[in-house]
C-alpha positions in Angstrom: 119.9 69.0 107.4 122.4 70.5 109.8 121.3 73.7 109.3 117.3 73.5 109.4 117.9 71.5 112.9 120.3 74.9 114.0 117.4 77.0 113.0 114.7 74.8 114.4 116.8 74.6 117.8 117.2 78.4 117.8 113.4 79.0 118.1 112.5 75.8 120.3 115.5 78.1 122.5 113.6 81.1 121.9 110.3 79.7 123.2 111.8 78.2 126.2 113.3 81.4 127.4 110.5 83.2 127.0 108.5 80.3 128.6 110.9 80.2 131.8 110.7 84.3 131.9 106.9 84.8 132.2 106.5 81.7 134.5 109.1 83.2 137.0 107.4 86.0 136.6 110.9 87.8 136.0 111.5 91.5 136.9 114.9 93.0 135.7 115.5 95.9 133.1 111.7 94.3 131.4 109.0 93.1 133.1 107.7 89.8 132.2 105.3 89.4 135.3 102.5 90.8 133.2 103.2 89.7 130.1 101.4 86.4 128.6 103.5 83.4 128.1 103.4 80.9 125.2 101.1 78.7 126.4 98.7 81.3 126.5 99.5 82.5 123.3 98.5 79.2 122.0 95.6 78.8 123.7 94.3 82.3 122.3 95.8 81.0 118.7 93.5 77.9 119.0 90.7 79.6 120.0 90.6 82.3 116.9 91.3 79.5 114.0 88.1 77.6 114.8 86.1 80.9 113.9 86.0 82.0 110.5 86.7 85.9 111.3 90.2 85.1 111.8 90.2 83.7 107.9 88.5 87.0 106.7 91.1 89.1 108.4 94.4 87.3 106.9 92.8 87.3 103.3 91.9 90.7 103.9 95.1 91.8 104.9 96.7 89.3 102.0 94.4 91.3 99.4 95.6 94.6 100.2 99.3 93.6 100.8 99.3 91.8 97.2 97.2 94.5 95.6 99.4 97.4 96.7 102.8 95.4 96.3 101.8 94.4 92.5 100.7 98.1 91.3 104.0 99.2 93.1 106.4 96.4 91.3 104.7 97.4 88.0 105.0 101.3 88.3 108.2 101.2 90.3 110.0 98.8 87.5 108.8 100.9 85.1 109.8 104.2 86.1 113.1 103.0 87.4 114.0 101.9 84.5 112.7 105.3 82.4 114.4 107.8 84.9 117.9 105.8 84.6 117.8 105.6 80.8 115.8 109.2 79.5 117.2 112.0 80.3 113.8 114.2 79.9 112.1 111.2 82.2 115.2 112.1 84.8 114.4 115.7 84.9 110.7 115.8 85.3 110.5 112.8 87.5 113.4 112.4 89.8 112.6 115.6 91.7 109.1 114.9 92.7 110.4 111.5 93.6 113.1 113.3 95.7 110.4 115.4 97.5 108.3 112.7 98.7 110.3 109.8 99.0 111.7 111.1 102.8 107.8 111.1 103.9 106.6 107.7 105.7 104.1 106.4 103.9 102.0 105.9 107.0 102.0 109.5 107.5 99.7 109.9 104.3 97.0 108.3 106.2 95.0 111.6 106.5 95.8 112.8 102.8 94.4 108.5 101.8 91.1 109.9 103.7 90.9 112.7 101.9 91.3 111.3 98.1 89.9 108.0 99.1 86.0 107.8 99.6 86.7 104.2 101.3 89.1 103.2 103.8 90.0 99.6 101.9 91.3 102.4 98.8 93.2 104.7 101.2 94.9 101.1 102.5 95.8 99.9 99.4 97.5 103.5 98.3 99.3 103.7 101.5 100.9 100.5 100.3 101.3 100.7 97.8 103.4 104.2 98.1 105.8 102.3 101.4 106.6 99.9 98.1 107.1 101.6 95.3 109.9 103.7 96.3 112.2 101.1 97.4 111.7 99.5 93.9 111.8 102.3 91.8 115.8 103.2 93.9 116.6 99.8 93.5 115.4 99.7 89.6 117.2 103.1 88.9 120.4 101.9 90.3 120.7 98.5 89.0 120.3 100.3 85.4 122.7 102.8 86.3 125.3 99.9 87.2 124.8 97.9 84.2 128.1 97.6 81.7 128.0 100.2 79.0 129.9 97.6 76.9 126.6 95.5 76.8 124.7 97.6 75.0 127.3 98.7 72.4 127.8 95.3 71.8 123.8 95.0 70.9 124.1 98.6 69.0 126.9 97.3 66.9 125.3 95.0 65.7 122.4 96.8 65.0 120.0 96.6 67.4 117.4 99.0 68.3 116.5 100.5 71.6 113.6 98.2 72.3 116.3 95.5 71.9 118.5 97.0 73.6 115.6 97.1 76.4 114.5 93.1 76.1 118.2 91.6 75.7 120.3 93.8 77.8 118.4 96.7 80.1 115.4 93.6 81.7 117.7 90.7 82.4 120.6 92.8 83.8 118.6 94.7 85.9 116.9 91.5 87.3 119.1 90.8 90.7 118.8 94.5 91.9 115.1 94.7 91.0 114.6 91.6 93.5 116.2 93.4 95.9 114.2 96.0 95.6 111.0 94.1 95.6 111.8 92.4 98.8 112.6 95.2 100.8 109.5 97.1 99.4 107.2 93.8 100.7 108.9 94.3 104.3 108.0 97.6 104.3 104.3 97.4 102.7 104.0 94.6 105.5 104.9 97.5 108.1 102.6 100.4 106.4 99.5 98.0 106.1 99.3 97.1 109.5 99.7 100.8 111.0 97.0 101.5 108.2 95.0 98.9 109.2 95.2 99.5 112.6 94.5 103.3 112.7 91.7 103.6 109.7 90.9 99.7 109.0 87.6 97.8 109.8 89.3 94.4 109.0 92.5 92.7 108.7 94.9 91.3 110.9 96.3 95.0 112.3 92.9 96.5 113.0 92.0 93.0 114.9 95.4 93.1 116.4 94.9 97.0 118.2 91.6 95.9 119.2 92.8 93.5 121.0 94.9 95.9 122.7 92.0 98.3 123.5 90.4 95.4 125.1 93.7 94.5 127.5 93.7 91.5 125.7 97.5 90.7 125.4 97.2 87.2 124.4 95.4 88.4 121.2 98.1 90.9 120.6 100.8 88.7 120.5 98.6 86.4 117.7 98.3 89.0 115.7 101.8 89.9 115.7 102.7 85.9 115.2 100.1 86.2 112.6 102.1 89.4 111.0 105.4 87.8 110.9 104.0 84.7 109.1 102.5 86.1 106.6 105.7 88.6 105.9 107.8 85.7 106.1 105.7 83.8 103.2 105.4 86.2 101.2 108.9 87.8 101.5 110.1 83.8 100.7 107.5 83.8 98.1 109.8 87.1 96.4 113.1 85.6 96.8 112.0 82.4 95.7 110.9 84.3 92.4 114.1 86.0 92.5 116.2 82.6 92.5 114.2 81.3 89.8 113.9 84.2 87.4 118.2 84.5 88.0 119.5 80.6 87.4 121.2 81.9 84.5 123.7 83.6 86.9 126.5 82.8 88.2 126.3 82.1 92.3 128.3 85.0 93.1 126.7 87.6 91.5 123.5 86.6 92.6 
């Protein structure tokens, strides 16, 4: 209880300050004479949920955010876990991830248009890459770490690789390959919206630089509200998953 009224009192701080700032119209090393205050923000946040376009933008950003995160948990997993334990996967895989794993995903935007007939495709790709690659390290490294005396335990007594793979190699790997999966939803949250903002016709980034181009800085700020909602759901939503798929470890190594 104590600590969800410490977190509720650090944003009901939060708000006031900012309130008090743009009232006073405050002028220092920022200028908060021209920016909108929370009331305002509210109003503006009142005023989109009665229309149904607002709806259509968050599922349509929720479509591609989920679409691109699952096909980048199921191909990173996988591939992690084949370049840590083949050898001949290591050597004709790990240096082509090398090579484009420095490049921000947003910057494939223009290579998306050109493989992608439709923008909702080139969206989806874009995330799909800004997740994959923090999964696939994270995958890669929690194999690497895991005890060799686990599976020698399992080959003694005469298992095979694919047990080897279900009874030591999936659960082991589990607490770094959550790690992994949330830092790739942060990160496909980031790449969707810069996506969506400079090649999308819907979601909540391209309604969110429109309302920019329009001087419309109350609808900015909802958008961005809007943003850091739906990351924070669905980044609980991963962690969540991640406690419950882990109760069979101890605390600390969680």
């Amino acid at each position: 209880m104590t600590a969800k009224l410490t977190r509720l009192a650090s944003l009901a701080a939060a708000l006031l300050a900012w309130h008090l700032l743009t009232a006073a119209d405050v002028r220092l090393w920022v200028r908060f004479d021209r920016f909108p205050g929370p009331l305002d923000v509210a109003r503006e946040l009142q005023r989109q949920i009665q229309h149904p376009q607002f709806y259509e933008d968050v599922a349509q950003s929720l479509v591609r955010i989920l679409t691109g995160f699952a096909l980048a948990a199921v191909f990173g997993i996988a591939l992690g876990i084949a370049v840590a334990r083949s050898r001949w996967a290591g050597n004709v895989l790990q240096p082509l991830f090398e090579v484009v794993r420095p490049i921000p995903a947003i910057a494939l935007v223009p290579v998306a248009i050109l493989l992608f007939p439709a923008n909702e495709q080139g969206i989806v790709f874009i995330t799909f890459v800004a997740a994959f690659f923090p999964i696939l390290v994270s995958t890669r490294h929690a194999v690497r770490a895991l005890p060799l005396v686990w599976e020698d335990a399992v080959r003694t007594l005469g298992g095979s690789r694919a047990r080897v793979l279900a009874t030591v190699v999936l659960p082991g790997v589990l607490p770094g390959v959550f790690g992994g999966l949330s830092v790739g939803m942060g990160v496909a949250w980031i790449c969707v919206i810069s996506a969506e903002m400079i090649s999308g016709d819907f979601g909540v980034g391209y309604r969110t630089w429109q309302a920019y181009t329009i001087v419309d800085y109350p609808g900015v700020l909802v958008g961005m509200i809007t943003i850091g909602l739906l990351g924070w759901l669905t980044s609980g939503a991963v962690e969540l998953a991640g406690h419950r798929a882990t109760r069979w470890l101890p605390r600390e190594q969680k």
